[in-house]
C-alpha positions in Angstrom: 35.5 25.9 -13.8 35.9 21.9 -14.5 36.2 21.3 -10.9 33.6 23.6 -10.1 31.4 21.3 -12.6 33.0 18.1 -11.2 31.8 19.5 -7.7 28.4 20.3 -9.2 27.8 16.8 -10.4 28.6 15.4 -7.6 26.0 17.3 -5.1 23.4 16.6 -7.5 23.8 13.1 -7.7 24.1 12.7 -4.2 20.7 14.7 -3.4 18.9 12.7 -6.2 19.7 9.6 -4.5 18.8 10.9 -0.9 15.3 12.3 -2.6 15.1 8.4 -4.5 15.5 6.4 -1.3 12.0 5.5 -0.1 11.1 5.3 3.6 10.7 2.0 5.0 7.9 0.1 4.8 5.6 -1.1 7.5 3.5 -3.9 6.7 0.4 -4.3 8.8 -1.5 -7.4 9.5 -4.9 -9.0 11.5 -5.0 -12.1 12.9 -7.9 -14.2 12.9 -8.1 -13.4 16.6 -8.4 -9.9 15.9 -4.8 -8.9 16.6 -2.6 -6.0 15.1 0.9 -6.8 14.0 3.3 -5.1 12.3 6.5 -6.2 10.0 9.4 -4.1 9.2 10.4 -4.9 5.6 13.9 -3.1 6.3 14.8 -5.3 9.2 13.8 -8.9 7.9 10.2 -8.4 8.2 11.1 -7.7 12.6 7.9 -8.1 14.3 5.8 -5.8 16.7 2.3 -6.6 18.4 0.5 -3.3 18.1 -3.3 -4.3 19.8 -4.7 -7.2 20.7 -8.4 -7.9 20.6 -9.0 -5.1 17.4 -11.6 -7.1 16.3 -10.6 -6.3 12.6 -11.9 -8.4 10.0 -10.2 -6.5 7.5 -7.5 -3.2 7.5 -6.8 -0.6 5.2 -4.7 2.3 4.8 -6.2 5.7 3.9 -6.5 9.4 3.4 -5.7 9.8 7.0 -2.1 9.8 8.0 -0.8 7.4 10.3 -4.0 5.7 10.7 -5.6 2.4 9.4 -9.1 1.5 8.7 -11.2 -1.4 10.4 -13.8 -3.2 9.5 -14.7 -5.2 11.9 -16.7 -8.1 12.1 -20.0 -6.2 12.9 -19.2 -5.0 9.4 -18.9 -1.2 11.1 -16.1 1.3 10.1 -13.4 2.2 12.8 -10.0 4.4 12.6 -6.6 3.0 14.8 -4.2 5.5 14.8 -0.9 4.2 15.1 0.3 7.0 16.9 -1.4 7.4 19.8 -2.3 3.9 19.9 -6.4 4.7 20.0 -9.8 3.0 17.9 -12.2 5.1 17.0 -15.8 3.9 15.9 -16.8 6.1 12.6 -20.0 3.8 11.5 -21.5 2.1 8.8 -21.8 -1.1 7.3 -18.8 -2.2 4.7 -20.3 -4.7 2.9 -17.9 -8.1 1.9 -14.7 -9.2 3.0 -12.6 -7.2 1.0 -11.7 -3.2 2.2 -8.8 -1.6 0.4 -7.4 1.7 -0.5 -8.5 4.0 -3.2 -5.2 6.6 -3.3 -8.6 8.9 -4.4 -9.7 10.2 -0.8 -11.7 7.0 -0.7 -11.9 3.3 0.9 -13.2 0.5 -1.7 -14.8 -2.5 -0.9 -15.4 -6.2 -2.2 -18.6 -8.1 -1.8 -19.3 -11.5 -4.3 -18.4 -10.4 -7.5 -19.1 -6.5 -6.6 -16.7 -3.5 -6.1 -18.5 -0.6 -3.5 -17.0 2.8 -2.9 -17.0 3.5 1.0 -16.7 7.3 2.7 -14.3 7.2 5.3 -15.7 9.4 7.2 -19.1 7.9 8.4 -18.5 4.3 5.9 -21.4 4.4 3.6 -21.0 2.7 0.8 -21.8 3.0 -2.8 -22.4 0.2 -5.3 -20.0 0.9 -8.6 -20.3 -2.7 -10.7 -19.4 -6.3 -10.7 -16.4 -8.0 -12.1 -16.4 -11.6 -13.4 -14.7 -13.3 -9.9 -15.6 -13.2 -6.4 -13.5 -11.2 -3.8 -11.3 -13.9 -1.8 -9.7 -10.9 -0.3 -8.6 -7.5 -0.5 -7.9 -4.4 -2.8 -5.0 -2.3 -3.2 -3.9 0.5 -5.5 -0.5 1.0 -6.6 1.0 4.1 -5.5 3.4 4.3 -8.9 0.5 4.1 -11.1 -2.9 5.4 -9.6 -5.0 4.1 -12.1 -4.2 0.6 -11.3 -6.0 -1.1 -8.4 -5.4 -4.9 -7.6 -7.7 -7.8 -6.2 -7.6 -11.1 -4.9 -10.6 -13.1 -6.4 -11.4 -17.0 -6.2 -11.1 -18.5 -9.8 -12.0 -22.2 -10.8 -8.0 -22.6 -10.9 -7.4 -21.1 -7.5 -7.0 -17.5 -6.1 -5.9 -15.0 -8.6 -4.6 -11.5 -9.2 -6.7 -9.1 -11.2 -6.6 -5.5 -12.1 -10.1 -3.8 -11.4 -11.6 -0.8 -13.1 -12.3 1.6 -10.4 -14.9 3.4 -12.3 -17.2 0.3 -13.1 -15.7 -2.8 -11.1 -14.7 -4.7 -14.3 -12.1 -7.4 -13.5 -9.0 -8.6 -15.9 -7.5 -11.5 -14.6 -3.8 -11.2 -14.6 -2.8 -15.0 -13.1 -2.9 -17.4 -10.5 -0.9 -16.6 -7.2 0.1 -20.3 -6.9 0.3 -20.5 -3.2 -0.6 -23.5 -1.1 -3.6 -21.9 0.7 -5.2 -19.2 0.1 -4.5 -14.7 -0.4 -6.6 -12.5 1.8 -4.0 -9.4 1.9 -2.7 -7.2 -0.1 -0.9 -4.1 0.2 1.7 -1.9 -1.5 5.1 0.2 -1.1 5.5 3.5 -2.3 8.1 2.3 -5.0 5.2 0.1 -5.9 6.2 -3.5 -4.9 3.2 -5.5 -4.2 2.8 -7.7 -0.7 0.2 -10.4 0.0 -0.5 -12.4 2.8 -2.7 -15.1 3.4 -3.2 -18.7 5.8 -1.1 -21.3 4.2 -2.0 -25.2 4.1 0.2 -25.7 7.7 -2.2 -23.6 9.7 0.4 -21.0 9.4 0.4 -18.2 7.0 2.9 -15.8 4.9 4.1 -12.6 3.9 5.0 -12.4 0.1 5.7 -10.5 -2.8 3.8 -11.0 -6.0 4.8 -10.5 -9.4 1.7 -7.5 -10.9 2.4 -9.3 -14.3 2.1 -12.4 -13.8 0.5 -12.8 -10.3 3.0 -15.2 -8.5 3.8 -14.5 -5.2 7.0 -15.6 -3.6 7.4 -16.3 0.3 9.2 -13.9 1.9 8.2 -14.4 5.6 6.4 -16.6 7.6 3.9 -16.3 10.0 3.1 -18.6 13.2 -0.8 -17.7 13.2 -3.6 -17.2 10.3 -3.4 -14.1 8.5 -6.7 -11.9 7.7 -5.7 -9.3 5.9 -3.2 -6.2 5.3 -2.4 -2.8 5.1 1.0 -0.8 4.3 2.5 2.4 5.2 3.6 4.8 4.9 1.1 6.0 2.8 0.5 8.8 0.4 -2.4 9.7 -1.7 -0.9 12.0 -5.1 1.3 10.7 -7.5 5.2 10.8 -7.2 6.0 14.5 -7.7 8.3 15.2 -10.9 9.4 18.7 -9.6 12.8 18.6 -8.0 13.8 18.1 -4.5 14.3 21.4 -2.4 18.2 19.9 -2.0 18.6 19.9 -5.9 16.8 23.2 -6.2 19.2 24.8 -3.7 22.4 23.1 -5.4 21.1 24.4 -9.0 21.3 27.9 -7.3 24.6 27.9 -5.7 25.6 26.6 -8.9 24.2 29.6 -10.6 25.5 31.7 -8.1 28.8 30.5 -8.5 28.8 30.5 -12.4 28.0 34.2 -12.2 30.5 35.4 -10.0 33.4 33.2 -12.1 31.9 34.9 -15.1 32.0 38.8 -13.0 35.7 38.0 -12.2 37.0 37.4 -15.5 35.2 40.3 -16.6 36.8 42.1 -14.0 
């Protein structure tokens, strides 16, 4: 029976880390030419040139799988999907310069000071409230806590990481980002690291990581063109289910299994 236990311990340790280990991410970004590129954060950020001439101004993900959201710079709603490579126009006008990620079912917007809910489905927009900054760029939730979405707004001291009330577009200013140009991109993995991009001061731009406490991002990558904005996946809407993995489910069995049958034998 100790080894059986031994055994037992040992299976379910190694299915909780194969559940735990998170898929890679894929970080998405637009050029100020309207390009689509993505980085592979698993392979020292590789690079791959997905479209060319997009015309996104900015990209989200969204409740669709495999696809990101464009607003382009008509201000109109469009869907890539990164599978079959194809744009499709959906409509509407996406007010600001700021389009990110709800995790709710919807696309949310930055205009000025204002936060806007947009319908991905035809891109009409609804006004919520107004925070305290303006919207330098975008707006991301964070997949770990749902609650809590993120924005890059233009401060007196530079651009700046807040957390935004969904429900009424309230800002809290969390801290400066303390890069040397500016943050138009944010974007986040499912374990609920934070990445920004954004055009540095060498006519270049970055990919970092930012600190959600304290707002400083750290270079990570760099980039030989200027940055516009940035979407992640892969990318899921519910929160991190707590019920166990069908692997541990089936090893809690066998162990059950097994734990009856010793016990039927030394009855026997």
């Amino acid at each position: 029976m100790r080894n059986f236990l031994k055994a037992l311990s040992l299976g379910l340790a190694v299915a909780s880390g194969a559940a735990s280990a998170g898929p890679t991410t894929l970080i998405y970004i637009n050029s100020s030419s309207g390009d689509l590129y993505s980085y592979d954060s698993a392979n020292a950020y590789a690079e791959t040139l997905i479209a060319t001439g997009a015309g996104a101004y900015s990209i989200s993900s969204g409740p669709a799988a495999n696809t990101l959201y464009i607003q382009g710079v008509g201000a109109s709603l469009s869907t890539y999907n990164l599978v079959t490579n194809t744009q499709t126009a959906v409509g509407g006008s996406v007010p600001g310069n700021a389009l990110g990620e709800g995790r709710d079912g919807l696309l949310y917007a930055g205009s000025g000071t204002s936060l806007y809910s947009v319908n991905p489905l035809d891109g009409a927009s609804t006004l919520i409230g107004g925070g305290a900054w303006s919207y330098a760029g975008d707006i991301a939730v964070d997949p770990t806590a749902l609650l809590d979405m993120y924005g890059a707004v233009a401060t007196g001291g530079g651009v700046a990481l807040v957390k935004i009330n969904k429900a009424t577009g309230a800002q809290t200013l969390i801290g400066n980002f303390g890069v040397s140009g500016s943050i138009f991109g944010l974007g986040f993995a499912l374990d609920g690291t934070l990445f920004a991009t954004g055009p540095d001061a060498l006519g270049g731009s970055g990919i970092y990581t930012v600190d959600k406490s304290t707002g400083a991002a750290s270079l990570v990558h760099s980039l030989r063109y200027e940055a516009f904005d940035m979407a992640t996946q892969p990318f899921e809407t519910k929160e991190p289910n707590p019920v166990p993995e069908p692997a541990s489910l089936a090893l809690v069995g066998l162990a059950l299994l097994g734990m009856a049958g010793a016990r039927r034998r030394r009855q026997s």
